[in-house]
N, C-alpha and C positions, 0 to 999 in steps of 0.2 A: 458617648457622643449622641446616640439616638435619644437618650432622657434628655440631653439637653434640647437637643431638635425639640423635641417632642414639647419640651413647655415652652418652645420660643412661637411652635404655633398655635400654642394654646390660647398666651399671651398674643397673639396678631388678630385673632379669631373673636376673642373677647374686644380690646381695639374696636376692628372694624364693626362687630356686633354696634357698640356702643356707639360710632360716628355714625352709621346708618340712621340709629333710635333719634340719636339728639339733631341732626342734621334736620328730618322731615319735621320734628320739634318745632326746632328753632324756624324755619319754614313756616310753618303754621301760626306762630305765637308773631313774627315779622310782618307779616301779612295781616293778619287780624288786627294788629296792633296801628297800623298806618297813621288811623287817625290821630294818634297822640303822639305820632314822630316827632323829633326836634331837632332845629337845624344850630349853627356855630351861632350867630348873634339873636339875643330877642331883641334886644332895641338899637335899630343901626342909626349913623348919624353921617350923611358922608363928608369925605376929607375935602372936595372938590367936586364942581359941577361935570358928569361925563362927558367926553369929546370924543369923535372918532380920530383914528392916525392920517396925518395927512401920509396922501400916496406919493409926495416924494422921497417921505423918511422910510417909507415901506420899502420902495424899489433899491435907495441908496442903502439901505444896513443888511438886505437878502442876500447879495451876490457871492454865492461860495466860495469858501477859500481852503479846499481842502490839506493843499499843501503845509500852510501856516496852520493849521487847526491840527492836522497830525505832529507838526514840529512843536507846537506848544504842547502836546500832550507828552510827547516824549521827553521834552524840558523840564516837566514835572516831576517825569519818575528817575532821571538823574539828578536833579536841584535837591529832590527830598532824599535821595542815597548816598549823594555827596555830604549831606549832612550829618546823616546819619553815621559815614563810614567817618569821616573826617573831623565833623566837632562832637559830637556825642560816643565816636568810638563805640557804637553800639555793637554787641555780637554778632548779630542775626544779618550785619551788613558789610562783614568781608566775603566780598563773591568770587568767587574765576571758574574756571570751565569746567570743571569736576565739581561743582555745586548746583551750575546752573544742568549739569549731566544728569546728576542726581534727583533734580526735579523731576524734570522731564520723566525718567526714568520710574520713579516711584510714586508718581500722581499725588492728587492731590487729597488731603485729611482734614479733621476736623481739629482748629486748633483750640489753643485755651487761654485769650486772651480777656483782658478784663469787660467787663459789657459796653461800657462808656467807648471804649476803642472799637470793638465791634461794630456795635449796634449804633453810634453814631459816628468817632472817628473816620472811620474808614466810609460810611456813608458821603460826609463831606469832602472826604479825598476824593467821590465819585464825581461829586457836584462840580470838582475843580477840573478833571474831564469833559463832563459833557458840557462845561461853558467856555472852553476851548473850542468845540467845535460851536457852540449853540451862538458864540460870539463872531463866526466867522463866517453867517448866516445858513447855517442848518437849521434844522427845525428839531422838537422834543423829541421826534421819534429817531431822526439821522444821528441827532445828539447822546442819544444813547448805546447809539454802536459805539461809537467815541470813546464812552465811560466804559463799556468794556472792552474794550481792547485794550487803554490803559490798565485795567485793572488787570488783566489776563497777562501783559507784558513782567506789571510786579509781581504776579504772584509766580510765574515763571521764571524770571530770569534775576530781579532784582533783592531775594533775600537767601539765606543759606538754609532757609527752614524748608520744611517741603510745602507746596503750594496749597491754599484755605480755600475748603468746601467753601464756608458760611463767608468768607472776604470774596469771592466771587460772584456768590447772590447781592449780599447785602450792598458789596460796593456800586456796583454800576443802576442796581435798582436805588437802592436808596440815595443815591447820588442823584439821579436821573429827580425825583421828589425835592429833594433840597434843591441843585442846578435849578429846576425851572422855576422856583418858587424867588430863591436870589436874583438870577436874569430881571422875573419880572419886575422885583423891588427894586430894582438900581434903575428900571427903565425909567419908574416913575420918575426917581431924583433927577434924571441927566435932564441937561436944556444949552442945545448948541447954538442958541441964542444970542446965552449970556455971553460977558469980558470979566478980566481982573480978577477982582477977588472972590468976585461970587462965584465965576465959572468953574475956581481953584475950587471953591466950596463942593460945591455936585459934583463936580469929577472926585476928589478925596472920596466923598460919604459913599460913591459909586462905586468907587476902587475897593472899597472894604467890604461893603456889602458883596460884592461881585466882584473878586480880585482878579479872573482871568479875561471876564470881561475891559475891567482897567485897564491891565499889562496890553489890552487886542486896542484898545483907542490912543494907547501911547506911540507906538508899535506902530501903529498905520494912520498915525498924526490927526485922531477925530480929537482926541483929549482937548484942543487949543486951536481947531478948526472954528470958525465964525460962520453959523448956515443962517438960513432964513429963515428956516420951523427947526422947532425944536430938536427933533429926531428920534421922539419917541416912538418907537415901533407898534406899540398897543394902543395911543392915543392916550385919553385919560379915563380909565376904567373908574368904575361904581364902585367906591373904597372907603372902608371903616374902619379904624383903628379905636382902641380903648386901652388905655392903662393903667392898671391899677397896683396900688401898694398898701400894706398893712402888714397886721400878723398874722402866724400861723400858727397851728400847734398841730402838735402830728404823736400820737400815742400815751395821751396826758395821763402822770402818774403825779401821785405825793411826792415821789421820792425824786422824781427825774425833773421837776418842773422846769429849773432852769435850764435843760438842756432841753427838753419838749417844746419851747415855745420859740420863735423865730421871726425875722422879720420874711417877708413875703412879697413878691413881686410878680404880676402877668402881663403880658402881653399878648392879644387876640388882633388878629386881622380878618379882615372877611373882602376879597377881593373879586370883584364881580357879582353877577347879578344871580344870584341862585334861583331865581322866577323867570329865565331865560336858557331852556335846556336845550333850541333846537340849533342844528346846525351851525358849533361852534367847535373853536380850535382845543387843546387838549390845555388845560390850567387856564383858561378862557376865566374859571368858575375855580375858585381854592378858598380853602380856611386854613390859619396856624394858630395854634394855642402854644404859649412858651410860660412855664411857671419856674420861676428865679428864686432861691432861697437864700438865704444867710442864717445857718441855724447850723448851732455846735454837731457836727462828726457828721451832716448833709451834705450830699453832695449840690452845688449851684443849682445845675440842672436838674431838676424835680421831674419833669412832666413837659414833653415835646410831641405836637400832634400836627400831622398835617393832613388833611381830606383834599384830593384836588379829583374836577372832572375830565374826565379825558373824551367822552363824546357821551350824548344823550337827548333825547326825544322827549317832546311833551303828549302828554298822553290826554289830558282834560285842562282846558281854559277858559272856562266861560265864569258869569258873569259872580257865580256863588263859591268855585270850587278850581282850585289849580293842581294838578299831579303831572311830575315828571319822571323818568325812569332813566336812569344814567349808568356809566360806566365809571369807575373811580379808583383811583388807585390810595391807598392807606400809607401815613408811617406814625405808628406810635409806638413811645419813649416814654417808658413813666421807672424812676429812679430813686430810692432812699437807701439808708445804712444802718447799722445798730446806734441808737440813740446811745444806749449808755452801757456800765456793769448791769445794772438793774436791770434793764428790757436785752439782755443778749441777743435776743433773735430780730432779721432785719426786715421790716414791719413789710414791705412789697421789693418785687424787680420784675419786670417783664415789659418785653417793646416785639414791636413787628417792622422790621424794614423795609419788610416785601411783601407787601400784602395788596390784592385785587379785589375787585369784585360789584356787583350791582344794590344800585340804592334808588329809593322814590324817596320825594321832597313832595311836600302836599304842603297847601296852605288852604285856609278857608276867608272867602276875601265878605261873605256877609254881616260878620260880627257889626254891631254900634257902638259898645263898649269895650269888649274883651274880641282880640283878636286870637288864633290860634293856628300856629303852624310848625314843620316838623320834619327829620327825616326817618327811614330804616334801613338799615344795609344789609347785607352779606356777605363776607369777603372768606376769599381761602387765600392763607397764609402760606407763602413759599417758604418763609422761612422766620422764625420766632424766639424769643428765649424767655425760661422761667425761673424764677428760684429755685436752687435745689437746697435740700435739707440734709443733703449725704457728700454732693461731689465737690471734694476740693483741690482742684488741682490747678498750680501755679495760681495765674491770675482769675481762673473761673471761678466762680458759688452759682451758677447760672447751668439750664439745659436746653440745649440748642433742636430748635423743633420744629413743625411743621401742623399744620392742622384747619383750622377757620373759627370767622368771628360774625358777630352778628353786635348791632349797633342803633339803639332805639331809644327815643326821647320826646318831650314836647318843649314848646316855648308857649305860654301865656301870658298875653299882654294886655294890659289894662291904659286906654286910654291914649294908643300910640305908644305912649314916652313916661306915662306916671309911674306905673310899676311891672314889675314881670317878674313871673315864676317859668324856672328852668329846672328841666330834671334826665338826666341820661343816664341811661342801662347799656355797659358792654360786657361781653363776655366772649373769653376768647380759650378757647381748647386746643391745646397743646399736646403734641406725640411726638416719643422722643423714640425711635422708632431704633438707633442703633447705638446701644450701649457697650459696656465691656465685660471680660468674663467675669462669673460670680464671686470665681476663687483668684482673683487680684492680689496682686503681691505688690500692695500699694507703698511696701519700705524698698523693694528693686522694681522701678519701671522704668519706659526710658516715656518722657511727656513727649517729645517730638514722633514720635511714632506711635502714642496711646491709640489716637484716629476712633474717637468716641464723643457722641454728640453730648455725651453726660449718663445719667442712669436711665435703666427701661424706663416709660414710666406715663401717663398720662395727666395733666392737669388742666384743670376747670380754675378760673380766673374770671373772677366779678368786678367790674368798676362802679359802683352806683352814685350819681352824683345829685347834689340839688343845688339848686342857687338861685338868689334873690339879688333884683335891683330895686333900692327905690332912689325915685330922684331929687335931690338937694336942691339943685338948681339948676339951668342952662347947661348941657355940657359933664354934669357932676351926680355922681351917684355915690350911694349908701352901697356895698356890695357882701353878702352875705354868703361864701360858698363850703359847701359840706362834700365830704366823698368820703366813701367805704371800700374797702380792698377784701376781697373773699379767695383764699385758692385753697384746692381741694386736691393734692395729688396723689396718684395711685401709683405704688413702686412695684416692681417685680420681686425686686428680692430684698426690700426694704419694706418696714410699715410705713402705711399709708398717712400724712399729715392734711391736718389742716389749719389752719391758719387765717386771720380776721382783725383787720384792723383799719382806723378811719383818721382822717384829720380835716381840722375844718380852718376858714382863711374869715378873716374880717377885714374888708378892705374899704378905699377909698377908688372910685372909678373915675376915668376923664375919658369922654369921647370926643375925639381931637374931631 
């Protein structure tokens, strides 16, 4: 026992040695680096002239309703167990008192479910939380006790499994990022305005985008109510949307072509004013990036990012030079598979669902020609997962971790709207701090009680991206975008891999 002690501090010593070195690194190299930050769009185009919210749709959609906002949450986690127990007969959801004992009693582990389900499933399960309450006027921050307590109710009482470290981070946090980001987009659609068919219109597109908000205007009869304003709660924000489609290719071999190459789809939003950091509400200021595939053994989901602010100060505004300093919360999602026999190995995985931390946005407003502007972050990661090259067990190939990221780019822009050069650097270090024993009897174990974040192990994870617009016409762009995948992980009791791989998109852009 003491030799094993003995290398598990050797191994934590090394660790932290290392987070110290790259920490004041990355620090340094963030800072320095400012001027060539880069922020979500180079060339915005808005959806709609900005309005403020009239203050009678303010005071009418605030008045809390806790009662109905706990009873919709609780509607959720027996709607979705009734399902589960009753049409899908699934295992994990015959419950009674000696399971729900069970939990309770034996706390909660790390379980090993597939990453899609983690790291975003269950995120979005949060989102359907906290717009239960976020719909029955609480606010992001109220709205998030919400998402946990729901999520605290299922992992206690509602499955036969013992209760998930990583579904308790990721849910209610990463819910909390998805919830405020769908609230806001259905706010846009709704108009209590409209009659007939249009009204059917926005309410449906609202219902989907934001389905617990729906179920809250059916419910309490706004869905087919006739007002006088709207009843947008946010009024009409500074919004740019872009959509693009084309192809992809992602690991291009001889041998693999057909299955290497792919059709490809994004969607970028940038909602609110990123040149406006003081005294504003928490997602006031958001970006999402969402990349869509269709390409043989890929998963849809490619690549889900969302940057939102949650409070921040402007620090220089004058007439040459803008910098702000904000608080931000992170969630990224970047997802492939094994292309084929030929490429065995699966080219990236790793996302952050729970991730914080501070960023400046600088722009320079003297340019004539070329404009330039940009962010940098730093965020510490509650919670994270990487590729593993060893652990596989049940649904995981994934290590569940902990660590920080750092996030640096520019945007150059030529002429407003002629052309622009984009480029971003993320890198995100990962520590998988509690593994399992060395000598594993990996043909008897029991997986419900393994309670292992994956292997010891350390990984360095590079995103490096470029991208070009130029424009066709009004509206329409030429879109050029390249990224490279770097990860570097260090095993304990495993050799150390590395791995390096890029794919690039050729697309057609529209900014709505």
């Amino acid at each position: 026992m003491s030799d094993k002690r003995s290398e598990g501090d050797k191994l934590n010593i090394f660790i932290y040695v290392c987070f110290m070195k790259k920490l004041l690194f990355i620090l340094f190299i963030s800072f320095v680096s400012i001027g060539l930050a880069h922020s979500q769009f180079a060339i915005r185009q808005q959806v709609a002239t900005p309005r403020a919210a009239d203050s009678l749709d303010i005071s009418f959609y605030s008045q809390k309703k806790g009662l109905r906002a706990a009873t919709m949450t609780f509607g959720i986690n027996m709607g979705v167990w009734a399902f589960d127990r009753y049409i899908r007969k699934a295992d994990f959801a015959y419950i009674d008192f000696h399971t729900i004992k069970d939990n309770i009693k034996h706390g909660f582990v790390w379980d090993n479910d597939a990453m899609g389900t983690n790291m975003f499933m269950h995120p979005y399960h949060g989102s359907l939380y906290f717009n239960s309450a976020r719909s029955n006027g609480y606010n992001y921050w109220q709205s998030g006790l919400y998402a946990f307590g729901g999520s605290f109710m299922w992992e206690m009482f509602m499955e036969n499994e013992y209760p998930s470290t990583n579904d308790i981070i990721a849910t209610p946090i990463g819910g909390m990022a998805l919830g405020e980001v769908f609230y806001r987009a259905s706010d846009l659609i709704l108009d209590d305005r409209k009659t007939g068919a249009s009204r059917f219109g926005v309410e449906f597109a609202s219902f989907v985008v934001s389905p617990m908000r729906g179920l809250t205007r059916i419910i309490n009869g706004d869905a087919w109510r006739k007002r006088s304003t709207s009843g947008k709660q946010f009024g009409v924000p500074d919004v740019s949307v872009d959509l693009s489609a084309g192809v992809r290719a992602l690991e291009l071999q001889d041998e693999i072509f057909d299955k290497g190459v792919g059709f490809a789809s994004e969607i970028d939003v940038e909602y609110g004013d990123r040149f406006d950091a003081d005294n504003r509400r928490p997602y006031d200021y958001f970006s999402v990036r969402a990349k869509l595939n269709i390409q043989a053994s890929q998963p849809v989901l490619g690549q889900f990012n969302i940057v939102g602010r949650l409070a921040g100060k402007e620090l220089v505004d004058n007439r040459k030079h803008y910098l702000s300093l904000g608080l931000y919360q992170h969630f990224d999602y970047y997802d492939s598979d094994t292309i084929s026999s030929v490429s065995a190995k699966t080219p990236y995985k790793f996302c952050t669902p729970a991730s914080f931390g501070g960023g400046l946005i600088y722009k320079r407003k003297s340019g004539k020609r070329w404009d330039i502007d940009g962010y940098a972050h730093l965020n510490a990661i509650l919670l994270g997962g990487a590729l593993s090259d060893y652990y596989r067990v049940e649904e995981r190939n994934y290590n569940l971790a902990s660590g920080y990221s750092t996030k640096v780019g520019f945007n150059l822009i030529y002429k407003k709207d002629k052309f622009s050069i984009s480029t971003t650097y993320d890198v995100y270090h990962m520590f998988t701090w509690k593994g399992y024993p060395q000598d594993m009897d990996w043909e008897h174990y029991n997986s419900k009680t393994l309670n292992a974040q994956g292997d010891r192990s350390m990984a360095i994870l590079h995103a490096t991206g470029l991208r070009l617009d130029i424009k066709l016409r009004k509206g329409l762009y030429l879109t050029g975008d390249y990224m490279n995948y770097t990860r570097h992980t260090r095993y304990k009791h495993y050799e150390n891999v590395f791995s390096s791989t890029s794919e690039g998109r050729l697309m057609l852009t529209c900014k709505l």
